[in-house]
N, C-alpha and C positions, 0 to 999 in steps of 0.2 A: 544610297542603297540600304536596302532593309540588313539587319542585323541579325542574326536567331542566335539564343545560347547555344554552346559546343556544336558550333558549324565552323571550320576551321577556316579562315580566310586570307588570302594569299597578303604577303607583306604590303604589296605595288597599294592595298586598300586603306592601309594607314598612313594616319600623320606620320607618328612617329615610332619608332620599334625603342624598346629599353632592353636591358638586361633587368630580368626579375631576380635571378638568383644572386645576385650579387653582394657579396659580404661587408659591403658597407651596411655600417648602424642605418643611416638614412638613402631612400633612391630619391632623389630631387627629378620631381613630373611637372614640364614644360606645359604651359596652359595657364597661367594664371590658377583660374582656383576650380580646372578641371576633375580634380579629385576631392571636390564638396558637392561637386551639380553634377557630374558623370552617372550613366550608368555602369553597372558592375556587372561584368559577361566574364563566362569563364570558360575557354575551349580548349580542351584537355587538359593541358600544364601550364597555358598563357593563362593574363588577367588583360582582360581588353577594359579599358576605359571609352565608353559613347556619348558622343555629347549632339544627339539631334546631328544635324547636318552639320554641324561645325568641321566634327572630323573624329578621329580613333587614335588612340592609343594604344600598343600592346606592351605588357610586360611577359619577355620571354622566359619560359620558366619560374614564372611566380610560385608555383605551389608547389614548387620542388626546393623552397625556401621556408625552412625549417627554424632561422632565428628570429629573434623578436626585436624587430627592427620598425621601422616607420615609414610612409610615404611621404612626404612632404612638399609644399609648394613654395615658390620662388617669395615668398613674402613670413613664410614658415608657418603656413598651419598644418596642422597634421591628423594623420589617420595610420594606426597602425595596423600592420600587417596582420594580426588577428583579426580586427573589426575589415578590411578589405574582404580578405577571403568570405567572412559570415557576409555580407553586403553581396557578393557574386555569389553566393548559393551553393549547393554540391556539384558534383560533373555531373548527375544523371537525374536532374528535376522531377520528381513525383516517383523516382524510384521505391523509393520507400515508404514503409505504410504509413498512409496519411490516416491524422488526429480522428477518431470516431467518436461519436456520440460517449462510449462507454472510456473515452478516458479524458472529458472531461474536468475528473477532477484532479487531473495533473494541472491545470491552468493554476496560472499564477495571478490575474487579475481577470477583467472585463469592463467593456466597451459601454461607456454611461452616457456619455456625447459621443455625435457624429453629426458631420454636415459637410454636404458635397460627398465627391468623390473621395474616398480612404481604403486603403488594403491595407495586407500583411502577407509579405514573402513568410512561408515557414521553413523549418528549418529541411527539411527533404524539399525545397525549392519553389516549393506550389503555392502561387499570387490568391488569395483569397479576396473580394469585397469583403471589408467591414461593415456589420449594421449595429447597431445599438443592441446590447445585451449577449454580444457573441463575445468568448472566452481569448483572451491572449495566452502566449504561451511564451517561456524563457527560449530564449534567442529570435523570436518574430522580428521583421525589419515593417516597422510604418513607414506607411507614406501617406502625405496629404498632395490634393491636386493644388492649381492654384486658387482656390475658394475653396478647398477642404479641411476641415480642423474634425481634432477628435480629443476624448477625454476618457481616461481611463482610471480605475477605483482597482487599485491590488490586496489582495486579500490581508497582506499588514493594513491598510486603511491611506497607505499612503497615494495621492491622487496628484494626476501627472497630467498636462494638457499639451496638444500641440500643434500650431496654427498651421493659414497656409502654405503650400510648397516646402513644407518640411517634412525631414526625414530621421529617425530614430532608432535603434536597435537596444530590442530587451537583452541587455547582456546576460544577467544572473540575477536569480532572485532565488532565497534559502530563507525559510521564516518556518519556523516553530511556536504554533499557538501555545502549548502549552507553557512553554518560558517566556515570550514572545521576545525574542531573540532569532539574528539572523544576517543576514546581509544583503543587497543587492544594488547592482550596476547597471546604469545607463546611458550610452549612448548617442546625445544628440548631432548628427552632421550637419544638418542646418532646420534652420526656422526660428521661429518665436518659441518660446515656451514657458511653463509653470508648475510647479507643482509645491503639492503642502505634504513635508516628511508622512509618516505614523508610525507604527511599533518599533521599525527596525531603526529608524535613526535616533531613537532615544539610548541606543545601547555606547552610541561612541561618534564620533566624530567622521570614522572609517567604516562604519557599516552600511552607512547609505553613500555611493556614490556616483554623481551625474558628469560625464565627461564630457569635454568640448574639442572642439578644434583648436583651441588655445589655450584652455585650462580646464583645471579639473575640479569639482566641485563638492566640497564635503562637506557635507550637510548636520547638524543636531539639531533638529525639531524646531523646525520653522517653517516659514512662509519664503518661496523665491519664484522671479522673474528672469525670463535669461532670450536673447539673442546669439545664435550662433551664424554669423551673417556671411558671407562669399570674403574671400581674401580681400586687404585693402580697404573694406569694408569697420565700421565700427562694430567688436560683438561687445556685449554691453551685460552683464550682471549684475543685478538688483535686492536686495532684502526689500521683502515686505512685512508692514504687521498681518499677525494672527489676527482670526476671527475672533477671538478671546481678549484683543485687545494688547497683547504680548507681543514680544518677538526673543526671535533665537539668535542663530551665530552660523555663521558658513565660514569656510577656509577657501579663499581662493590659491590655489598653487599651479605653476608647470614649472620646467626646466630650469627657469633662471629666479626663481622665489616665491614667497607668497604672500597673503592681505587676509586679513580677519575682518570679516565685516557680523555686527552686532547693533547697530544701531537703525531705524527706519528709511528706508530711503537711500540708506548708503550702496553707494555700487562703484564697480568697476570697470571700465574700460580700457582692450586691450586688443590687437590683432597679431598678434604671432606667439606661437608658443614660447618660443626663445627673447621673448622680451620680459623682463620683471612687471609684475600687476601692480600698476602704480598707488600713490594713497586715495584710499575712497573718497568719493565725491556724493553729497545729498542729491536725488534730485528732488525738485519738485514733485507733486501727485497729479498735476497737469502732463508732466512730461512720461510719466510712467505709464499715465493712463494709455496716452497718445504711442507710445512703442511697446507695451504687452497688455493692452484692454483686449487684443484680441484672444490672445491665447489667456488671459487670467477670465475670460467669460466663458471660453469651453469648458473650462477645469469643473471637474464634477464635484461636489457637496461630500463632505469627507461622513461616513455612518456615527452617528453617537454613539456612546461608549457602551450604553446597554445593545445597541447592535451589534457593536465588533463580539461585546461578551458573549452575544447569542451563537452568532457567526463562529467564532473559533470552540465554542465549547458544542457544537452543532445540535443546539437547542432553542425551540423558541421560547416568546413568553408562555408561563406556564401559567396552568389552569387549576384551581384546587377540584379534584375528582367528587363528585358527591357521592354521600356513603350509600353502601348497598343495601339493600331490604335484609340480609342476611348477616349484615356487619355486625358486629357484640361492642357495644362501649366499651373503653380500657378499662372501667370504675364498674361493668357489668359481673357481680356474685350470682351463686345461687346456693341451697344448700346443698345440693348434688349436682356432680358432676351432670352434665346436657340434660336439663329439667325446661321438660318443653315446656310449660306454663307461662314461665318468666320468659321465655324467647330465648334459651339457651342453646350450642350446641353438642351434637353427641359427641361423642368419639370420632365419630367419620368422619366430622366435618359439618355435619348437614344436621336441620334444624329439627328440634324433634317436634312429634306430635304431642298431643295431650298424654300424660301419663310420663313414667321411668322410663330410665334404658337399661338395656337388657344385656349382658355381657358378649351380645353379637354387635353390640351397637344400633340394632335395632329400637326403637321405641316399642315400650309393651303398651297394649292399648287399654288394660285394665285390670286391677288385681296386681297380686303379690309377685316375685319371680321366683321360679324353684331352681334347686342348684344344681340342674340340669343347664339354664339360662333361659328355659322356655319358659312363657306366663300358666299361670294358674289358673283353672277355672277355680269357681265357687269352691269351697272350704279347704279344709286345713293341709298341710303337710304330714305326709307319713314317713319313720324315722329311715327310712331308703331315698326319699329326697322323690316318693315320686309322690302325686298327687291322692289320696284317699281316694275311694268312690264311694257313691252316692249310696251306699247301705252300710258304708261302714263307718260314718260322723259321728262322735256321742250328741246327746239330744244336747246338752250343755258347752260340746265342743273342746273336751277335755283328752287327755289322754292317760293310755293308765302308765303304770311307774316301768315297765317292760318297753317302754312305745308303742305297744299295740293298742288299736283302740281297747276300750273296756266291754267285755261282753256284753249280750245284750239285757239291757236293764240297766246298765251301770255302777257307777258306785253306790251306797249304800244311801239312805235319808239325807245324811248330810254332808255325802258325798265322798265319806273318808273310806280309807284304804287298812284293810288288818294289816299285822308288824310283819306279814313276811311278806306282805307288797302285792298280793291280793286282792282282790275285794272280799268282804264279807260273803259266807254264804249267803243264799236267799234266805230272806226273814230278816236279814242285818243284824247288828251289837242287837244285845239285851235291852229291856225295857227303857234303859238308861243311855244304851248306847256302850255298855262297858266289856270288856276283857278281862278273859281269866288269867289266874297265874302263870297258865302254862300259853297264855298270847292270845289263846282261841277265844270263841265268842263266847257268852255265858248262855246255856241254853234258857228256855222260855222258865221262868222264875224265879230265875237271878240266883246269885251265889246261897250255900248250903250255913248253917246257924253259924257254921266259924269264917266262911268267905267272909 
């Protein structure tokens, strides 16, 4: 019979009924390796395990269990009761608001390979298709069909692939471009898979880590291979070289110890958590090929380093701007301040015309400025700062010792001025041009027998 999330179904329909809440560290689920290939239904407060026609499992009271305990299988691999619950979803699927266009940039990676059928449960419950170039999100559950694989590129750079009929959950992911520092966890329950570190597993040993049904995998900046295979089953962990021709170091650990693999080709095999990860073993590159060629060929192309820089600093390559018609050399003088001639600018900003600038910042279009700031017409200044007019010029262009122009006629033949700052009367100095004693002019004849 068909299945639906939170539709409550009577016990007579299941294999077997558990206690969920139970305060044992581990609940040990009958099935062989029903809780690696099950699905994950949750109706109300049960955790139903379905397995196609085989049959049902319930764990009664599961989500009313509170500690951090494990599920585990008759041969010991395990799934813990956090990663259960995210794998069955919330009680009310699409309750909540689903991911929009405008908060995309909360994704933590995106979808660089796909082939066949692939989804993603989100975290409000809602089964999405996968296509190429759509966003993941921290806690998404993949799935691959059986000819499905996908590859995803996380905005640290680190690039995760995963073959088919497997299944993965983004645990955590926390990365800071600008320290490039961070953390994140992942989830494999089964399949092939691969992935090459980037930012965050350069920080430590504990910052990037990829969990199994049998161990746990902590990574510093390498290349790895991994099978998380059904109970019984051989899962197999592999170091590969970098594309650089290098390699890193992985910690394998669970319950009962751990293995340091550093060298190419070393790997470990292991099927129960509670067994110690024995010492590495080479394999060949025939055999590695042969048991992760498929998921090391989804795995996406990791961005060079001038990408991630653009990427995290959200800049692209830059362009040198070319300069404006208006732009002034750094090395660009002039003798005055905005002298349109040379291409200067005013005061304003803005470039001026032929001629000065004028204390509005305007350009004067020609002629002197009077200290009003307005241009001059044609001649001289009078001593009020406004412009002369046109009857009142000396022919010469002078002015007399007062400021006012010089009456009419001017100053005298040779222009000079008497001692009390005057002009000469008309007829000017004496024959000579000379002054008498008392300052005045000499009249017509010049001084008397004793001048």
């Amino acid at each position: 019979m068909a299945l639906h999330k939170n539709t409550h179904l009577e016990t007579s329909d299941y294999l077997d009924v558990i206690d969920g809440n139970s305060t044992d560290e581990r609940i040990l689920v009958p099935h062989g390796d029903l809780i690696l290939t099950a699905d994950y239904v949750r109706s109300v407060n049960d955790l139903i395990l379905v397995r196609g026609d085989d049959g049902q499992v319930v764990l009664k009271n599961f989500f009313n269990n509170q500690s951090d305990g494990k599920l585990q299988t008759s041969d010991g691999a395990e799934i813990s009761f956090e990663l259960a619950k995210v794998l069955a979803g919330p009680a009310a699927p699409g309750q909540f608001a689903q991911v929009s266009e405008n908060s995309t940039k909360l994704a933590i990676g995106s979808i660089e390979k796909v082939q066949g059928s692939v989804t993603a449960q989100r975290v409000d419950g809602v089964k999405v298709d996968l296509r190429q170039g759509d966003p993941v999100f921290q806690g998404d559950v993949i799935q691959t069909s059986v000819s499905g694989s996908v590859g995803i590129l996380f905005e640290d750079n680190t690039s995760i692939s995963l073959s088919e009929s497997g299944r993965m959950v983004l645990d955590d992911f926390v990365y800071d471009p600008a320290t490039q520092e961070g953390a994140s966890s992942t989830s494999v329950v089964q399949g092939v898979f691969s992935f090459v570190s980037g930012q965050i597993a350069k920080n430590g040993p504990d910052s990037m880590v990829v969990n199994t049904p049998v161990a746990t995998i902590g990574i510093r900046g390498t290349t790895v291979a991994g099978r998380a295979a059904q109970t019984g089953q051989e899962n197999t962990i592999a170091l590969l070289q970098d594309s650089d021709g290098g390699v890193g170091q992985i910690t394998i650990a669970n319950a009962a110890g751990s293995q340091v693999l550093s060298a190419v080709g070393q790997s470990v095999t292991l099927s129960s958590f509670t067994q110690p990860p024995p010492a590495p073993v080479v394999l060949p590159a025939a055999v590695i090929r042969q048991q992760f060629g498929s998921a090391v060929a989804s795995r996406p192309v990791q961005r060079t380093q001038e990408e991630q820089r653009s990427r995290e600093t959200n800049e692209g390559p830059r362009e040198q701007a070319a300069p404006s018609e208006d732009a002034v050399p750094d090395d660009a003088t002039g003798e005055q301040e905005g002298q349109g001639a040379d291409g200067e600018l005013g005061p304003d900003g803005e470039p001026l015309s032929e001629g000065e600038v004028g204390p509005d910042g305007e350009p004067v279009p020609e002629g002197e400025i009077g200290p009003d700031g307005e241009p001059l017409s044609e001649g001289e200044i009078g001593p009020d700062g406004e412009p002369l007019p046109e009857a009142e010029p000396l022919p010469e262009g002078e002015l007399g010792p007062d400021g006012d122009p010089s009456p009419e006629g001017g100053p005298g033949p040779e222009g000079e001025l008497g001692p009390d700052g005057d002009p000469p009367p008309e007829g000017g100095p004496g024959p000579e041009g000379e002054l008498g004693p008392d300052g005045e002019p000499l009249s017509e004849g010049g001084p008397g027998p004793e001048g």
